[in-house]
N, CA, C, O and CB atoms as a CASP TS submission, in Angstrom:
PFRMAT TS
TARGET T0000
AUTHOR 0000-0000-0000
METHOD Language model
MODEL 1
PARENT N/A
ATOM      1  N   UNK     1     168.158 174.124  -5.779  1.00  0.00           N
ATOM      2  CA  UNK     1     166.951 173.898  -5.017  1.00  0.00           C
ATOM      3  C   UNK     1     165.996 175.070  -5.252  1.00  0.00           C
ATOM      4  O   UNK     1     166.469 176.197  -5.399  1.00  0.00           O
ATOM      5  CB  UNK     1     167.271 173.724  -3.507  1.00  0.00           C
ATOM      6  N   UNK     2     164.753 174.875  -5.292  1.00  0.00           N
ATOM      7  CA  UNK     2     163.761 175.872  -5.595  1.00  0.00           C
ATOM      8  C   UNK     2     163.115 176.540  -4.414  1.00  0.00           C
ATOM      9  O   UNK     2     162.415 175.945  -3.595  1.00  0.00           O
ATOM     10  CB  UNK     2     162.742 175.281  -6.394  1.00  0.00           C
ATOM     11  N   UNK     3     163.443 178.000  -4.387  1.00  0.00           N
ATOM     12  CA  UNK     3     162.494 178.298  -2.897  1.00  0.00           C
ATOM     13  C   UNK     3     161.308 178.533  -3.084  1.00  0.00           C
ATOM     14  O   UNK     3     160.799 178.985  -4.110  1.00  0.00           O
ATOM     15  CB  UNK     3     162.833 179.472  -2.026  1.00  0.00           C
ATOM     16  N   UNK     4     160.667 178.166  -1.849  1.00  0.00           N
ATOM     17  CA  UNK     4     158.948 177.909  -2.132  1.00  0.00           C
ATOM     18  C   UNK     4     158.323 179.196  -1.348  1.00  0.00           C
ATOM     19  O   UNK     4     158.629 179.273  -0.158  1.00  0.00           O
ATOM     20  CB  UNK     4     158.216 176.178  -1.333  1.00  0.00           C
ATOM     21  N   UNK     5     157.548 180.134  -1.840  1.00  0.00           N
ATOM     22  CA  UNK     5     157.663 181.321  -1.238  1.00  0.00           C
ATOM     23  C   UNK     5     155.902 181.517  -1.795  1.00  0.00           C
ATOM     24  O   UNK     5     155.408 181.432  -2.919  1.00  0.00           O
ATOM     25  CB  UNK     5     159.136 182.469  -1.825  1.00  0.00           C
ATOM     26  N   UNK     6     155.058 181.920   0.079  1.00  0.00           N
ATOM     27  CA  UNK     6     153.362 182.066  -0.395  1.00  0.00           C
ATOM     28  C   UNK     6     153.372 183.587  -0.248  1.00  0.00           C
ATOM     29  O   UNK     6     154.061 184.606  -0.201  1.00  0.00           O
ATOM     30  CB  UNK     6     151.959 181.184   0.760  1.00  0.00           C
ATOM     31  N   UNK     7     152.128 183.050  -0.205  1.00  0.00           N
ATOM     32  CA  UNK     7     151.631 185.067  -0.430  1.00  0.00           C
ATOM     33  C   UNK     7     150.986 185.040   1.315  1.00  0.00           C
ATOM     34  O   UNK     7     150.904 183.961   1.900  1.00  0.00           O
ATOM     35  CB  UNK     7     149.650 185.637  -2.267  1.00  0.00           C
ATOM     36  N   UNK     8     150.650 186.097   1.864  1.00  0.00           N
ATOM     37  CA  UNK     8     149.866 186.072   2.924  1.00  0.00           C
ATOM     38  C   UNK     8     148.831 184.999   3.271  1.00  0.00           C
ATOM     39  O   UNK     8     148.863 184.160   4.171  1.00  0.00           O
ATOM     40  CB  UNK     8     149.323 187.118   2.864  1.00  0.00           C
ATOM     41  N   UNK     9     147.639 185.300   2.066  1.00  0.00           N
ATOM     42  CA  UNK     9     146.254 184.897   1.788  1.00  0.00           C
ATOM     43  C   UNK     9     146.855 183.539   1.721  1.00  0.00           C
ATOM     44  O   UNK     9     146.192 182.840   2.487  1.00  0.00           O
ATOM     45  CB  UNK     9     145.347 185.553   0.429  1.00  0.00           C
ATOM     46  N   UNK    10     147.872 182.776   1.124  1.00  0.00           N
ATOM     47  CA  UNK    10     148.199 181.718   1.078  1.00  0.00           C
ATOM     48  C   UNK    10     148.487 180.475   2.245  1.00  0.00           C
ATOM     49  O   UNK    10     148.207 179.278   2.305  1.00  0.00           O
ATOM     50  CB  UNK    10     148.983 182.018   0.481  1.00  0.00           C
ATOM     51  N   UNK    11     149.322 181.612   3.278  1.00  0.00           N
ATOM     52  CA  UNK    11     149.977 181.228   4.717  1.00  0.00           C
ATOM     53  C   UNK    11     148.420 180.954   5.376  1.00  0.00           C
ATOM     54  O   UNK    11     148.221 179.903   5.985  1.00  0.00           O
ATOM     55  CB  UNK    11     151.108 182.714   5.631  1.00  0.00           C
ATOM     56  N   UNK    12     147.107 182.172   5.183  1.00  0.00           N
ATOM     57  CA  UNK    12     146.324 182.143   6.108  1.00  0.00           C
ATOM     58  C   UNK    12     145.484 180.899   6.008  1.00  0.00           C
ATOM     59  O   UNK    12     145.055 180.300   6.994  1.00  0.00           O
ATOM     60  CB  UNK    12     145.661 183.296   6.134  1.00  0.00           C
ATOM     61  N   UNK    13     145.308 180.601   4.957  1.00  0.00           N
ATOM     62  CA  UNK    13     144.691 179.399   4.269  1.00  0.00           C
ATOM     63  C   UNK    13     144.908 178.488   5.169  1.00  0.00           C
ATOM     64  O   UNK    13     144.257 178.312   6.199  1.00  0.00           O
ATOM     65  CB  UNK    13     145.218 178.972   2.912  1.00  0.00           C
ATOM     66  N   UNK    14     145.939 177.823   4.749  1.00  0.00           N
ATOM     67  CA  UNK    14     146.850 176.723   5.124  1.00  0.00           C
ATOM     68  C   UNK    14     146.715 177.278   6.920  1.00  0.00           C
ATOM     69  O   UNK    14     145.781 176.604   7.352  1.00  0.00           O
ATOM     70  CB  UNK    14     148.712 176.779   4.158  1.00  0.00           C
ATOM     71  N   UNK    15     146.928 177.644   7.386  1.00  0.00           N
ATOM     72  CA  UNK    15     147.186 178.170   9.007  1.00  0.00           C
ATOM     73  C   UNK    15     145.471 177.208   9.201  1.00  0.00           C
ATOM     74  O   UNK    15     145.318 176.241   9.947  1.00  0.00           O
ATOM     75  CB  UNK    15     147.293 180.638   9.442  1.00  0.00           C
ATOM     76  N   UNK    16     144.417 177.807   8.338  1.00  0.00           N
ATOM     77  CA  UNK    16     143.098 177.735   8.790  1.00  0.00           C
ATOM     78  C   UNK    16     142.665 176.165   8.597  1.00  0.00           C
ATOM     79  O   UNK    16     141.884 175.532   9.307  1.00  0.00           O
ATOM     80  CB  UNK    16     142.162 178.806   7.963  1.00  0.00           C
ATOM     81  N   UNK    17     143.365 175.721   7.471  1.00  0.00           N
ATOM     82  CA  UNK    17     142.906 174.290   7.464  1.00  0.00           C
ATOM     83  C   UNK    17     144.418 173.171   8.500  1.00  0.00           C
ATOM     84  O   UNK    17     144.219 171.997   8.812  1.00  0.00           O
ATOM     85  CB  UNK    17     142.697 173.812   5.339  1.00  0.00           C
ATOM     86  N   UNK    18     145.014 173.503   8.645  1.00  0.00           N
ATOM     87  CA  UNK    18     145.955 173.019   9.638  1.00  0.00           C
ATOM     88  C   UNK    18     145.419 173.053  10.871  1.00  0.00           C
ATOM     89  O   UNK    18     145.878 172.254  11.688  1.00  0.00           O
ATOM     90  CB  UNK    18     147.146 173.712   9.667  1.00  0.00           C
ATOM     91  N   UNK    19     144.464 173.866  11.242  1.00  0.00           N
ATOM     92  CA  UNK    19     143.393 173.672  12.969  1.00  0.00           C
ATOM     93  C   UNK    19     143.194 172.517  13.219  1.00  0.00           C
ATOM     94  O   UNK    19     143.519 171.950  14.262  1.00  0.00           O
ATOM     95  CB  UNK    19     141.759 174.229  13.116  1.00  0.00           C
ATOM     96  N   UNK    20     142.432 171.868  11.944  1.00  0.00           N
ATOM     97  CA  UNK    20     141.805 170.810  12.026  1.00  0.00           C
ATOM     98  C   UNK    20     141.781 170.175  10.881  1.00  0.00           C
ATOM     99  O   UNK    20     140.717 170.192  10.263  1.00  0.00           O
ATOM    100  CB  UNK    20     140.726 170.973  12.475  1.00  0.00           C
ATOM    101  N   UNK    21     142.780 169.555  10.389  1.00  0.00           N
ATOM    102  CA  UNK    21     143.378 168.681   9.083  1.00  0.00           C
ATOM    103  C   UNK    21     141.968 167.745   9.043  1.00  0.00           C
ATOM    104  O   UNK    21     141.599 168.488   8.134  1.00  0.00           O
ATOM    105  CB  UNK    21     145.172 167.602   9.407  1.00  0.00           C
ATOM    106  N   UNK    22     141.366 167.241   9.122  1.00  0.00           N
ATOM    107  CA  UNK    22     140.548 166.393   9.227  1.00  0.00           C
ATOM    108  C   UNK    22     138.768 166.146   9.055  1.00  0.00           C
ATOM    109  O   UNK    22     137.990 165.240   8.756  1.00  0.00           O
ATOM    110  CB  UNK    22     140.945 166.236  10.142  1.00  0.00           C
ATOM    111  N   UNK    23     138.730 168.050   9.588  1.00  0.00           N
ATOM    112  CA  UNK    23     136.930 168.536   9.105  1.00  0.00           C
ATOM    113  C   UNK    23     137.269 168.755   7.416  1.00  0.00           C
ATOM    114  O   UNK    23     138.374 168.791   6.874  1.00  0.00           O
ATOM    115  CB  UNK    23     136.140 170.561  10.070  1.00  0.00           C
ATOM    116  N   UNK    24     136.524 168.825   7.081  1.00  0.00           N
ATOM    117  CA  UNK    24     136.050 168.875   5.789  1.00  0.00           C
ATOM    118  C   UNK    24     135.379 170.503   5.803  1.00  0.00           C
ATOM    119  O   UNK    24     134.547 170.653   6.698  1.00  0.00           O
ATOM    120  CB  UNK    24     134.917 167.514   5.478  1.00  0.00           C
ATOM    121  N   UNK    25     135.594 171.536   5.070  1.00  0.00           N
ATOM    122  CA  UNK    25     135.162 172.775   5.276  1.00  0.00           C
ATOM    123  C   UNK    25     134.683 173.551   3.903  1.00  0.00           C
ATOM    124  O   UNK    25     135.571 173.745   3.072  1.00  0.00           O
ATOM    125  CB  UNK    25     136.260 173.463   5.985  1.00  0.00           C
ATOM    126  N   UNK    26     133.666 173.903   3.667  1.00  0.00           N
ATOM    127  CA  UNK    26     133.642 175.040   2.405  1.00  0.00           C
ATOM    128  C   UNK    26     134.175 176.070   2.103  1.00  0.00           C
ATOM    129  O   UNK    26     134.279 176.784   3.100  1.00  0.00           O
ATOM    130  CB  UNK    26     132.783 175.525   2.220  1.00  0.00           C
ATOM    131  N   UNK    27     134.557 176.502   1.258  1.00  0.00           N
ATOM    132  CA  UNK    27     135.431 177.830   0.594  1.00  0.00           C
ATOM    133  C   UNK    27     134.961 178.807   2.180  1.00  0.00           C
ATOM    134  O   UNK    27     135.792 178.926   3.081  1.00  0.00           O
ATOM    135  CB  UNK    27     134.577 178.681  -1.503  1.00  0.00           C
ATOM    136  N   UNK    28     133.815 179.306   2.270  1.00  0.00           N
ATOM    137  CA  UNK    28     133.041 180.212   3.202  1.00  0.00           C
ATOM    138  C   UNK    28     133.988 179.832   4.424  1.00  0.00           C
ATOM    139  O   UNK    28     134.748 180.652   4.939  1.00  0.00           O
ATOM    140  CB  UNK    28     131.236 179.867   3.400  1.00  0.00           C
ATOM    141  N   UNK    29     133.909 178.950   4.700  1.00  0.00           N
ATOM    142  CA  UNK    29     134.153 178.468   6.331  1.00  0.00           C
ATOM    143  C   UNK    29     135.642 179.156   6.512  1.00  0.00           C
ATOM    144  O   UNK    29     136.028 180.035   7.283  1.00  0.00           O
ATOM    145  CB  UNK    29     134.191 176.433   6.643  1.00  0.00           C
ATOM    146  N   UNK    30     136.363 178.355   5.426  1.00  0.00           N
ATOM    147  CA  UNK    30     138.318 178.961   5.144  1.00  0.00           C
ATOM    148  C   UNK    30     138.431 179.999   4.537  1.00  0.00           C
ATOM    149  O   UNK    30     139.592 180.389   4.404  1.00  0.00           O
ATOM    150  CB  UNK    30     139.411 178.070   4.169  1.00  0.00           C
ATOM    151  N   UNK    31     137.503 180.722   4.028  1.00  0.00           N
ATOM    152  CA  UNK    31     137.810 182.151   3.990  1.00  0.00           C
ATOM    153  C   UNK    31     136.978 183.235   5.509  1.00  0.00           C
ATOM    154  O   UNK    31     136.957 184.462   5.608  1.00  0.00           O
ATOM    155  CB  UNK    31     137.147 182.631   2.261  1.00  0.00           C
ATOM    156  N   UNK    32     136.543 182.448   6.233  1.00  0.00           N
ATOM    157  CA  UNK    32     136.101 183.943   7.308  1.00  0.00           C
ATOM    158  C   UNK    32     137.367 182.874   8.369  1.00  0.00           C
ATOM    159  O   UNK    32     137.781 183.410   9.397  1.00  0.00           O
ATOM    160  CB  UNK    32     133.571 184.304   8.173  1.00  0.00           C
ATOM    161  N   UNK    33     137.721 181.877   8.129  1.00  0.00           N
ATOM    162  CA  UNK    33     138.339 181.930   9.208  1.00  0.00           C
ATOM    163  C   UNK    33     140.019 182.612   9.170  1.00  0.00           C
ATOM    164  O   UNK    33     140.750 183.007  10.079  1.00  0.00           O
ATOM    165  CB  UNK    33     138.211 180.522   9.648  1.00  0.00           C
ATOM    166  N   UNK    34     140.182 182.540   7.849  1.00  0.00           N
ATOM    167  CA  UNK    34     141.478 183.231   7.376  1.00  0.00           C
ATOM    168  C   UNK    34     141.163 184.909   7.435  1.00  0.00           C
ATOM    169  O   UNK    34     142.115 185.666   7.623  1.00  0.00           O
ATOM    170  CB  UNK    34     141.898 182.676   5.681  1.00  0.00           C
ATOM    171  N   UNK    35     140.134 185.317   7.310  1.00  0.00           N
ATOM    172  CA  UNK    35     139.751 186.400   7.502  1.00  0.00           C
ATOM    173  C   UNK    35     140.093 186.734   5.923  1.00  0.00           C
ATOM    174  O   UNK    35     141.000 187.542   5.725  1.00  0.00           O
ATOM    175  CB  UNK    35     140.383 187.148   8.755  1.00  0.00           C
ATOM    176  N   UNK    36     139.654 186.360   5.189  1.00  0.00           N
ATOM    177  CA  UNK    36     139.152 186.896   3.733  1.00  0.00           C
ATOM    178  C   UNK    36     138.005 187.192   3.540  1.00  0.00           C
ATOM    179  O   UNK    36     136.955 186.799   4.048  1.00  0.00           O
ATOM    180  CB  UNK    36     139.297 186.126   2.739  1.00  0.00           C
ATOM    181  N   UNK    37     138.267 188.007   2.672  1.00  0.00           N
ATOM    182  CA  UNK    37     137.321 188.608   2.099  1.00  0.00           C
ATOM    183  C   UNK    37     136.623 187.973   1.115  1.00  0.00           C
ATOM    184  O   UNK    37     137.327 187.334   0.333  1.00  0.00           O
ATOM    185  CB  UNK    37     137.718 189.601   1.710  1.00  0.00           C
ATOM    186  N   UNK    38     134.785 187.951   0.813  1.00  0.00           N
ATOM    187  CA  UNK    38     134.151 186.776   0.232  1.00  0.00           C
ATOM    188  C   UNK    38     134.648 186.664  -1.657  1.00  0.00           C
ATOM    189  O   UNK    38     134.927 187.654  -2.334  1.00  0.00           O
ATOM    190  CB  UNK    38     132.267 187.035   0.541  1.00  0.00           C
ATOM    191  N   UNK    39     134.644 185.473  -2.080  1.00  0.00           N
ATOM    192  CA  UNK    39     135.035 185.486  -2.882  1.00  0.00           C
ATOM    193  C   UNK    39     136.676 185.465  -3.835  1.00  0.00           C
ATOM    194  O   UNK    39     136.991 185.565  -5.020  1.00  0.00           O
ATOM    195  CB  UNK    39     134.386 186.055  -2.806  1.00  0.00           C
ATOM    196  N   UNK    40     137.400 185.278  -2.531  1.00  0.00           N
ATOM    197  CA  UNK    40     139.139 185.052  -2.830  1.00  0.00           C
ATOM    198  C   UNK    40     139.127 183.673  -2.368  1.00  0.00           C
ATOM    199  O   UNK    40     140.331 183.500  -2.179  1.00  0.00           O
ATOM    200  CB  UNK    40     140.434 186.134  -1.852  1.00  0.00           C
ATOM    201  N   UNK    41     138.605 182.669  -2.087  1.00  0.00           N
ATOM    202  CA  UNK    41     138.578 181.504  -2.115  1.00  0.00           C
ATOM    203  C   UNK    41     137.861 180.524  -3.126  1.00  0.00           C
ATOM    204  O   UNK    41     137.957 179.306  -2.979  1.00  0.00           O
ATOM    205  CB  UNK    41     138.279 181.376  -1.112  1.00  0.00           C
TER
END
């Protein structure tokens, strides 16, 4: 079996679009809400 293993930035992502599976959001929106920094999305 293969373990599936993210990075931080990865978890935060996913955490940020899991709020609300359903809005539709731009790179901008899922990166300040993950709290990235501009341009890693």
């Amino acid at each position: 079996m293969v373990e599936l293993r993210m990075t931080l930035t990865t978890q935060r992502v996913l955490e940020a679009l899991l709020e609300d599976p359903g809005r539709e959001r731009y790179g901008r929106e899922i990166g300040e809400a993950a709290g990235l920094r501009s341009g890693t999305v």
